[in-house]
DSSP file (Angstrom, degrees, kcal/mol; ACC not computed):
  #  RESIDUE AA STRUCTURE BP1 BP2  ACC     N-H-->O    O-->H-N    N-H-->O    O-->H-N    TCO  KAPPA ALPHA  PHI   PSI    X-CA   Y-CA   Z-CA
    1    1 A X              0   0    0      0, 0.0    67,-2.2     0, 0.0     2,-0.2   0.000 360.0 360.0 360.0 129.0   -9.2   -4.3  -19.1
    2    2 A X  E     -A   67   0A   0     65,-0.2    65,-0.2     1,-0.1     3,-0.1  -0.710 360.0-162.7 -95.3 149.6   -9.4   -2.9  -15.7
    3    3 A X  E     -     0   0A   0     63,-3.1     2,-0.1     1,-0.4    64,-0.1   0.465  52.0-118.3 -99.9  -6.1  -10.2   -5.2  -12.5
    4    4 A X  E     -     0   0A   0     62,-0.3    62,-1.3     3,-0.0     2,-0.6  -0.465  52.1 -23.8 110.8 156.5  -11.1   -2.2  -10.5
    5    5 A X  E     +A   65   0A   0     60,-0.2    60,-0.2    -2,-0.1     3,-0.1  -0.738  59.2 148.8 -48.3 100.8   -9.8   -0.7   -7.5
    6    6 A X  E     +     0   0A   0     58,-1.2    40,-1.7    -2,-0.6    -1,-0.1   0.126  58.9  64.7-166.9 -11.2   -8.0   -3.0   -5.4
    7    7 A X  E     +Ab  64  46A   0     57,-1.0    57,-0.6    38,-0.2     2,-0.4  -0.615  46.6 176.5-100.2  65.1   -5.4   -0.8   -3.9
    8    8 A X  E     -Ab  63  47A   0     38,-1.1    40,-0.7    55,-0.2     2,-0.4  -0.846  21.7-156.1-118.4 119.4   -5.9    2.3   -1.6
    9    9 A X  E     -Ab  62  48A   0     53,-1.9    53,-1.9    -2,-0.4     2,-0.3  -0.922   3.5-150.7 -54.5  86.0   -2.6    3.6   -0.6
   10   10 A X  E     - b   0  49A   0     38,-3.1    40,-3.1    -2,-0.4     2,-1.1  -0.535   5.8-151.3 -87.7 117.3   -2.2    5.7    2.7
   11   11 A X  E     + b   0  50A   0     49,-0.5    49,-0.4    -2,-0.3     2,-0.2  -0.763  33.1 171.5 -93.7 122.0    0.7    8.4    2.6
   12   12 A X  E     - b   0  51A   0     38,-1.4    40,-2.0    -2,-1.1     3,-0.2  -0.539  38.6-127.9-116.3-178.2    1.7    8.6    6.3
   13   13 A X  S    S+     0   0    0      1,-0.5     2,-0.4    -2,-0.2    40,-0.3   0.708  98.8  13.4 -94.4 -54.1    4.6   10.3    8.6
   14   14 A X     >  -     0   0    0      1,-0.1     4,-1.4    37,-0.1    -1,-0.5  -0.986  65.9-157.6-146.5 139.9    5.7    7.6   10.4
   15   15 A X  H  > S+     0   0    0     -2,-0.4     4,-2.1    20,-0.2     5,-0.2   0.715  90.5  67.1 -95.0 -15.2    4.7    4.0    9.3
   16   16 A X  H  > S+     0   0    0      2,-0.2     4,-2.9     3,-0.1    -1,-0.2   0.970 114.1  32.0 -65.9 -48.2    5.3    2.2   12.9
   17   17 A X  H  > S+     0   0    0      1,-0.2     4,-1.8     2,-0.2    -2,-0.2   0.985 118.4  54.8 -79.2 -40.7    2.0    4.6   14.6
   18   18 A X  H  X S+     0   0    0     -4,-1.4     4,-5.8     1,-0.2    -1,-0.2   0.821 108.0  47.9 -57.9 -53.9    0.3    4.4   11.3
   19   19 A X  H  X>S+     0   0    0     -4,-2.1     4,-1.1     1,-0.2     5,-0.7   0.987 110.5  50.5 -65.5 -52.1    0.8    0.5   11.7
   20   20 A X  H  X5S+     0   0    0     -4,-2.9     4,-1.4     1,-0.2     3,-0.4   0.945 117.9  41.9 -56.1 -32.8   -0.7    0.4   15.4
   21   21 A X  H  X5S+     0   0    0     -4,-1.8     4,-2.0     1,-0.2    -1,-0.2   0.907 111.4  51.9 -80.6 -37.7   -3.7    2.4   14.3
   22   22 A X  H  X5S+     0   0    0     -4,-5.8     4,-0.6    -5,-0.2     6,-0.2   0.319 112.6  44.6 -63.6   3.6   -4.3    0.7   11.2
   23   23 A X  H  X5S+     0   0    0     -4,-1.1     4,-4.5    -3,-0.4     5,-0.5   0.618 116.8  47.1-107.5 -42.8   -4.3   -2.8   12.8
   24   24 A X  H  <<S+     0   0    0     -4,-1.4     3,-0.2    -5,-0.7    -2,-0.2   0.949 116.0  44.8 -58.6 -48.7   -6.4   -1.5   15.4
   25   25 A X  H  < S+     0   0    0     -4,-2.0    -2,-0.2     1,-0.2    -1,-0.2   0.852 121.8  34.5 -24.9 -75.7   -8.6    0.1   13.0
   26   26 A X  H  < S-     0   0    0     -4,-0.6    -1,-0.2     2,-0.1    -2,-0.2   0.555 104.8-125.9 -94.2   8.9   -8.9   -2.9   10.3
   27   27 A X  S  < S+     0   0    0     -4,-4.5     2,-0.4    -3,-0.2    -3,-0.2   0.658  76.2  97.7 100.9  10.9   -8.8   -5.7   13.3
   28   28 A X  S    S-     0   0    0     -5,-0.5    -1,-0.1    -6,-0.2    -2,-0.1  -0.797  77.0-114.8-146.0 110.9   -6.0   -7.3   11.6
   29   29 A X        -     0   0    0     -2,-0.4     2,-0.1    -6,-0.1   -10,-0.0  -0.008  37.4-111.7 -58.0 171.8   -2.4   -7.7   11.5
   30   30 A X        -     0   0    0      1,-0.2    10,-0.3    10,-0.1     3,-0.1  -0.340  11.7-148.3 -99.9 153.1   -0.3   -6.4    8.3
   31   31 A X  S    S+     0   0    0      8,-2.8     2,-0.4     1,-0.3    -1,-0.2   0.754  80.7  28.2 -96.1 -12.6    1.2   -9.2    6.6
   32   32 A X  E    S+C   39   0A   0      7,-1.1     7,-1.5     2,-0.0    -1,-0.3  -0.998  70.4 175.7-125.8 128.2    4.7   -6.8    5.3
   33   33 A X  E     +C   38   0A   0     -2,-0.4     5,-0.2     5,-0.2     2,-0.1  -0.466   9.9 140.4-160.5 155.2    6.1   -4.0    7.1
   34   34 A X        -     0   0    0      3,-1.7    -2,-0.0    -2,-0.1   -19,-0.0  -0.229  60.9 -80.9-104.5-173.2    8.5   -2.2    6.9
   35   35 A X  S    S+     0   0    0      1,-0.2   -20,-0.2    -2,-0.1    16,-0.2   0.996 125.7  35.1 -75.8 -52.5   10.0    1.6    7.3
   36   36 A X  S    S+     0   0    0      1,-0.2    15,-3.3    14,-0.1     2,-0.3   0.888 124.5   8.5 -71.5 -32.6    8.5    2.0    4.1
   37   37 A X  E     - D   0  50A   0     13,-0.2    -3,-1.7    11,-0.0     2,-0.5  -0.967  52.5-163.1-135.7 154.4    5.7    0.5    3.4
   38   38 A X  E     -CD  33  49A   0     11,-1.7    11,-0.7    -2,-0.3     2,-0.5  -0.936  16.1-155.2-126.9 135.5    3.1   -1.6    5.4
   39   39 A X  E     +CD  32  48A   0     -7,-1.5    -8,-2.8    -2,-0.5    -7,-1.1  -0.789  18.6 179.3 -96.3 136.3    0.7   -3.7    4.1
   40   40 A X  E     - D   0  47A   0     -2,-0.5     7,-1.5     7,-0.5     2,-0.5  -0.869  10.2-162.0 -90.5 146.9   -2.9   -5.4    4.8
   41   41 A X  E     + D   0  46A   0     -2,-0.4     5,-0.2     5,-0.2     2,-0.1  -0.996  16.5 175.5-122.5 131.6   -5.0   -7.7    2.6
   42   42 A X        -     0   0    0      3,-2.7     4,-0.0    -2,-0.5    -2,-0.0  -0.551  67.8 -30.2-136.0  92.6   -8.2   -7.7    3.6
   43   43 A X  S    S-     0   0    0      1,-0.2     3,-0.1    -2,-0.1    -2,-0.0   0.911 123.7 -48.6  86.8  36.6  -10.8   -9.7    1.6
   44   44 A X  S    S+     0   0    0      1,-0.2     2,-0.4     0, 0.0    -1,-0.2   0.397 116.5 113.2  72.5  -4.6   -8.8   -9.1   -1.8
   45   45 A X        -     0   0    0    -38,-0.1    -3,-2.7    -3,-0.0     2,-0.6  -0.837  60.9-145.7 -99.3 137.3   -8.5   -5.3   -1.1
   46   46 A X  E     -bD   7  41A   0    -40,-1.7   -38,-1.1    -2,-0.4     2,-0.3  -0.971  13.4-166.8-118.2 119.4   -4.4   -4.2   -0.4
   47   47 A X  E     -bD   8  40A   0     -7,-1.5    -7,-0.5    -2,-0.6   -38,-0.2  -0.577  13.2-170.3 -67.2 155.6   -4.1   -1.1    2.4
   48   48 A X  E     -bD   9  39A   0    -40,-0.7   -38,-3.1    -2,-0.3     2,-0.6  -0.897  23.0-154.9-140.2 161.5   -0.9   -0.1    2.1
   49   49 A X  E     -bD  10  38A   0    -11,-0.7   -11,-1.7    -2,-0.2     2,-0.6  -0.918  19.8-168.1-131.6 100.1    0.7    2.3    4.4
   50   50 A X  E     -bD  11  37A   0    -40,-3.1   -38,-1.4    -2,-0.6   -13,-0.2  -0.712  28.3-122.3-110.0 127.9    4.0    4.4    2.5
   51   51 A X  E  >  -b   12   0A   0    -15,-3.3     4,-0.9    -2,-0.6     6,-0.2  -0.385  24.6-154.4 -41.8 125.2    6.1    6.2    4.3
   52   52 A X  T  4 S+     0   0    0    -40,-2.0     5,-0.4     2,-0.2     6,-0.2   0.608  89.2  53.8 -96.7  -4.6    5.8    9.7    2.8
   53   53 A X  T >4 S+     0   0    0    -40,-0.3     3,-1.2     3,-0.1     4,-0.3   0.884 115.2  51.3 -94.7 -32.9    9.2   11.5    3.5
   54   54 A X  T 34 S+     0   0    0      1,-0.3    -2,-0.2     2,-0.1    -1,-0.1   0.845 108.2  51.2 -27.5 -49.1   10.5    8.2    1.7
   55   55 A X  T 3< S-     0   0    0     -4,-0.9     3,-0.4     3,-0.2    -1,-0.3  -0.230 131.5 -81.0-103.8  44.8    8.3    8.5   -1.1
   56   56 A X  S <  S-     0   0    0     -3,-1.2    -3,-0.1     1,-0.2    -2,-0.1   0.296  76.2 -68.8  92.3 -16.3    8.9   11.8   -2.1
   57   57 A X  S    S+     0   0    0     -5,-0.4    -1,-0.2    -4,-0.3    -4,-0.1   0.495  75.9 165.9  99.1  -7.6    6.8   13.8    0.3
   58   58 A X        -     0   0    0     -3,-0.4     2,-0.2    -6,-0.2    -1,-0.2  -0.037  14.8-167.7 -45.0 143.7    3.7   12.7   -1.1
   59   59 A X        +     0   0    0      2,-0.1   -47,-0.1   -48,-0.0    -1,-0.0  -0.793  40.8  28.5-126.7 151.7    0.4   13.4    1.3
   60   60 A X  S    S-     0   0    0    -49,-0.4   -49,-0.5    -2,-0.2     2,-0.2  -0.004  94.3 -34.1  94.7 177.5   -3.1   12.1    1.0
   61   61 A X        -     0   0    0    -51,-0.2     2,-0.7   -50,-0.0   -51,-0.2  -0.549  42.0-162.9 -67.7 119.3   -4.9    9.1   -0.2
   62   62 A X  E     -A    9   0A   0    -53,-1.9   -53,-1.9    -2,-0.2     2,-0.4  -0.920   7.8-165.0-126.4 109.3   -3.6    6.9   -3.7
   63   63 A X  E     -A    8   0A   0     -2,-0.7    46,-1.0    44,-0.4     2,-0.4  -0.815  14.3-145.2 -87.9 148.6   -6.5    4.6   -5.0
   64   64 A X  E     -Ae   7 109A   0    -57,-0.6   -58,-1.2    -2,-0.4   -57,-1.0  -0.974   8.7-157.0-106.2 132.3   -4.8    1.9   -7.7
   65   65 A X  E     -Ae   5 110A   0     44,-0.6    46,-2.6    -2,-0.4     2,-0.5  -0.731  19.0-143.5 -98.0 142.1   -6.7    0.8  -10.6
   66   66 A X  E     - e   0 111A   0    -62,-1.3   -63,-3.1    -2,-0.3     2,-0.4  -0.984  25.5-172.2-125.8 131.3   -5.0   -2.8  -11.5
   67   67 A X  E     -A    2   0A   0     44,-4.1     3,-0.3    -2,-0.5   -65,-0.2  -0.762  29.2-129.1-105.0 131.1   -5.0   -2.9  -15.1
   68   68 A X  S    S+     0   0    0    -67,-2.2     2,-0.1    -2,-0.4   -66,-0.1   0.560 105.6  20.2 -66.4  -1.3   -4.1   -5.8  -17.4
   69   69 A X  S  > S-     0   0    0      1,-0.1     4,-2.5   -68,-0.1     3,-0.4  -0.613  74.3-179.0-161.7  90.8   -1.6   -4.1  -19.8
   70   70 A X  H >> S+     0   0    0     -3,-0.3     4,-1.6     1,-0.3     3,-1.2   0.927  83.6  63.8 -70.9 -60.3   -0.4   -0.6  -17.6
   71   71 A X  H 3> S+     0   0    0      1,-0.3     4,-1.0     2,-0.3    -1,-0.3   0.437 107.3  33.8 -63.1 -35.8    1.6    0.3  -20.4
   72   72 A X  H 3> S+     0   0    0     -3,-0.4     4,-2.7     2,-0.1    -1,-0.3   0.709 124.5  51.3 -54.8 -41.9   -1.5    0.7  -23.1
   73   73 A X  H << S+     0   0    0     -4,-2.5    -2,-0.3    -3,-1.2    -3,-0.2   0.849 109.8  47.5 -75.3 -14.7   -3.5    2.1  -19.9
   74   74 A X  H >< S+     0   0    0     -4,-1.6     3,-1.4    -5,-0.2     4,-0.3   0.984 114.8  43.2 -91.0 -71.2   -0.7    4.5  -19.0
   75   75 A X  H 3X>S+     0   0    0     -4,-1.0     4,-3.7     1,-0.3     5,-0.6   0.688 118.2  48.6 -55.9 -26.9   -0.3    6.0  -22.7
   76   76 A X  T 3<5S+     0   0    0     -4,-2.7    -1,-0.3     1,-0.3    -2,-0.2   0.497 108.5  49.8 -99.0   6.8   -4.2    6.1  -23.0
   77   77 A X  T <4>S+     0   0    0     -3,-1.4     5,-1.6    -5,-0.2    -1,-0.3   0.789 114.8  42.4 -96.3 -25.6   -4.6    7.7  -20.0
   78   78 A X  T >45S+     0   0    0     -4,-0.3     3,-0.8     3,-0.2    -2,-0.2   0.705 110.0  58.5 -84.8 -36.1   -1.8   10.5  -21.0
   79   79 A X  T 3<5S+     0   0    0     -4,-3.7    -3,-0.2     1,-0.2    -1,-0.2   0.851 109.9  52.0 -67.4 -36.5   -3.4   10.7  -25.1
   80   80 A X  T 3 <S-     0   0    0     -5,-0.6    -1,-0.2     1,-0.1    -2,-0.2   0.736 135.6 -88.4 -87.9   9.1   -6.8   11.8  -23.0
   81   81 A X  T < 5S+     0   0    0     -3,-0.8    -3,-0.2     1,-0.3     2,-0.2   0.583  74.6 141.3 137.9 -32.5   -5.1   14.3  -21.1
   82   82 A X      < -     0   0    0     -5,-1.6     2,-0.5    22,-0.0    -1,-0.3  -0.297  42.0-123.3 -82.3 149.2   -3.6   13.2  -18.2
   83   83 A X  E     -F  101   0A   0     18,-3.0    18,-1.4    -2,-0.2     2,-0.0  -0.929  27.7-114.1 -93.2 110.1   -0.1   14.3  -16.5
   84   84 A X  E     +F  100   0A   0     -2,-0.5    16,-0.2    16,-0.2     3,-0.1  -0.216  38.0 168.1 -18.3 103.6    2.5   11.9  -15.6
   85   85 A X  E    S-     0   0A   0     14,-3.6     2,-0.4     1,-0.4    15,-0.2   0.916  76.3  -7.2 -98.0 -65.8    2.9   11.8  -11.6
   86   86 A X  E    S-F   99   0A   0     13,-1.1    13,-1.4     1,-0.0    -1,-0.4  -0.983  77.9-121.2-148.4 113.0    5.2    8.4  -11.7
   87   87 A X  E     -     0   0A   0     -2,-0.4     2,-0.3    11,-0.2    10,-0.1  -0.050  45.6 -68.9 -70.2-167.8    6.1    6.3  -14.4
   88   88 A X  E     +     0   0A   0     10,-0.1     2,-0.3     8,-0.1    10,-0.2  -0.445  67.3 169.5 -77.6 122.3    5.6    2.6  -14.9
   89   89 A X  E     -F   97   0A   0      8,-2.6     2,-1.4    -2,-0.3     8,-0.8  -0.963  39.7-127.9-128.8 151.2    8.0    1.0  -12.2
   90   90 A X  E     -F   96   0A   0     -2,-0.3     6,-0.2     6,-0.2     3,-0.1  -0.687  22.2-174.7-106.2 119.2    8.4   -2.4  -11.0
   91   91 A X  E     -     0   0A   0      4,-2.0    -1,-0.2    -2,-1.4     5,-0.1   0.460  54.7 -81.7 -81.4  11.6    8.2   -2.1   -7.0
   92   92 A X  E >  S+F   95   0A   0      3,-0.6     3,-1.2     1,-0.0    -1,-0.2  -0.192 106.6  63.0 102.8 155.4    9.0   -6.1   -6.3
   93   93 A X  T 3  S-     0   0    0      1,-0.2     3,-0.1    -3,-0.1    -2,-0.0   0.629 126.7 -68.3  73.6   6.3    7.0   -9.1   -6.4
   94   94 A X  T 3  S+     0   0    0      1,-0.3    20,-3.9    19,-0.1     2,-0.4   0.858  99.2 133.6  54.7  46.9    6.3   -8.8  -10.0
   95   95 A X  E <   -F   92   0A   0     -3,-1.2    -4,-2.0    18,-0.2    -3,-0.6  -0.968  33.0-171.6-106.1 128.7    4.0   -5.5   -9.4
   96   96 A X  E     +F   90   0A   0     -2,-0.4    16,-1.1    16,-0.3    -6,-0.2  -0.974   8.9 179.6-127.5 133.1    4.6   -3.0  -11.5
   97   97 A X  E     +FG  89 111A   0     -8,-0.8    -8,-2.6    -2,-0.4     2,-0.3  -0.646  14.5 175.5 -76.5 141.1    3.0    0.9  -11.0
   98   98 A X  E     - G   0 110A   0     12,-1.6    12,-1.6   -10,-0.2     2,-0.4  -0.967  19.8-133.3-161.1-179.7    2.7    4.2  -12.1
   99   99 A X  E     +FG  86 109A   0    -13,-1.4   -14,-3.6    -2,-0.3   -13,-1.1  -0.999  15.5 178.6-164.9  95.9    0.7    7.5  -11.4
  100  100 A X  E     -FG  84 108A   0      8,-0.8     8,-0.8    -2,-0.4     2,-0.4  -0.888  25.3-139.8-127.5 114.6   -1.0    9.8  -13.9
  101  101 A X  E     -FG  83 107A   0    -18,-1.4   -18,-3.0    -2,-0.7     6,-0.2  -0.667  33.6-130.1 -72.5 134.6   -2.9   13.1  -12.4
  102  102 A X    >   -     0   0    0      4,-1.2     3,-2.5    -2,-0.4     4,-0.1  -0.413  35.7 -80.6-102.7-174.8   -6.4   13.2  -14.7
  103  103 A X  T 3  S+     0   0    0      1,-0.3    -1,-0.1     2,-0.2    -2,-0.0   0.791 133.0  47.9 -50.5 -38.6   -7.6   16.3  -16.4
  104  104 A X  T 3  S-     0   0    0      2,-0.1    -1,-0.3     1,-0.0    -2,-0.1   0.016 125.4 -96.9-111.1  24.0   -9.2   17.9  -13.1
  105  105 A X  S <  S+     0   0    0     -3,-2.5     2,-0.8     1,-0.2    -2,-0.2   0.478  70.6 154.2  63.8  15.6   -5.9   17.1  -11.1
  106  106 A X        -     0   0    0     -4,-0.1    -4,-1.2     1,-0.1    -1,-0.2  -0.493  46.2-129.5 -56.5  94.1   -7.0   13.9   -9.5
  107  107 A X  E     - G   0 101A   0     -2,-0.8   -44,-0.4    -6,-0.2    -6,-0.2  -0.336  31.4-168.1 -65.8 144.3   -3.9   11.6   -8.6
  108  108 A X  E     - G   0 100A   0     -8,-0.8    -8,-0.8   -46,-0.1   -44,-0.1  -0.610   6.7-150.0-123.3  58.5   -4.8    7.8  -10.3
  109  109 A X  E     -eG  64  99A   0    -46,-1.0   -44,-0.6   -10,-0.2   -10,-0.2   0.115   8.3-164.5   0.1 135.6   -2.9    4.8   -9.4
  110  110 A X  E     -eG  65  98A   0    -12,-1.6   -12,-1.6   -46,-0.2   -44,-0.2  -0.672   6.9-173.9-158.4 136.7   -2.5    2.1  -11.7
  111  111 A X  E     +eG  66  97A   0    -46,-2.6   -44,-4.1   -14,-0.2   -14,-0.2  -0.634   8.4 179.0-109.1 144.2   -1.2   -1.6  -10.9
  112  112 A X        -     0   0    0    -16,-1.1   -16,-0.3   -46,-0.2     2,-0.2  -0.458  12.4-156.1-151.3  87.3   -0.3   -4.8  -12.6
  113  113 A X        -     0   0    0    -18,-0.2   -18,-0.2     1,-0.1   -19,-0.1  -0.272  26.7-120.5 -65.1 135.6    0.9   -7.9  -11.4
  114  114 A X              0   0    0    -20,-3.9    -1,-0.1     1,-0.2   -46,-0.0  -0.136 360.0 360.0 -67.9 146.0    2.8  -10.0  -13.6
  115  115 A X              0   0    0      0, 0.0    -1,-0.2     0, 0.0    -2,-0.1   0.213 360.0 360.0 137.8 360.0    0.9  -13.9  -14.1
């Protein structure tokens, strides 16, 4: 079962102006960051802000679907079609992620925290 989108991922250059613009921008300081990533919670929605020559060079925007079982949602998103960006990883905190491009190239996020 999916909860929705609940994640939107920012790929940035450098995460220190990213952070001064994004604070100014959502009115709130981040509660983590770091060179790689910074985060906001705002109202149950996680910005996060990833360094991109850190993370591969990746550009542009990453929405996360957070899924209750990624590992059935991963495979059944790959049986329908989809390409394997990033496999299921556990990034800390008992979140674990992965990355599927959909039929029409679309990058797809999808999160699951452990609980």
């Amino acid at each position: 079962m999916a909860a929705g989108v609940k994640t939107i991922l920012y790929h940035v250059a450098d995460t220190g102006k990213a952070k001064s613009f994004y604070t100014t921008l959502l009115g709130t300081e981040p509660y983590t960051a770091d060179e790689y990533y910074v985060g906001f919670q705002i109202d149950g929605q996680e910005i996060g802000l990833v360094n991109s020559s850190i993370a591969g060079g990746k550009t542009g925007v990453q929405a996360h679907v957070h899924v209750d079982d990624i590992e059935a949602t991963h495979q059944a998103l790959l049986d329908a079609g989809a390409e394997e960006v990033d496999p299921i990883n556990e990034v800390g905190g008992g979140l674990r992620v992965s990355v599927v491009r959909d039929v029409d190239g679309n990058i797809i996020g999808l999160s699951q925290v452990a609980g």
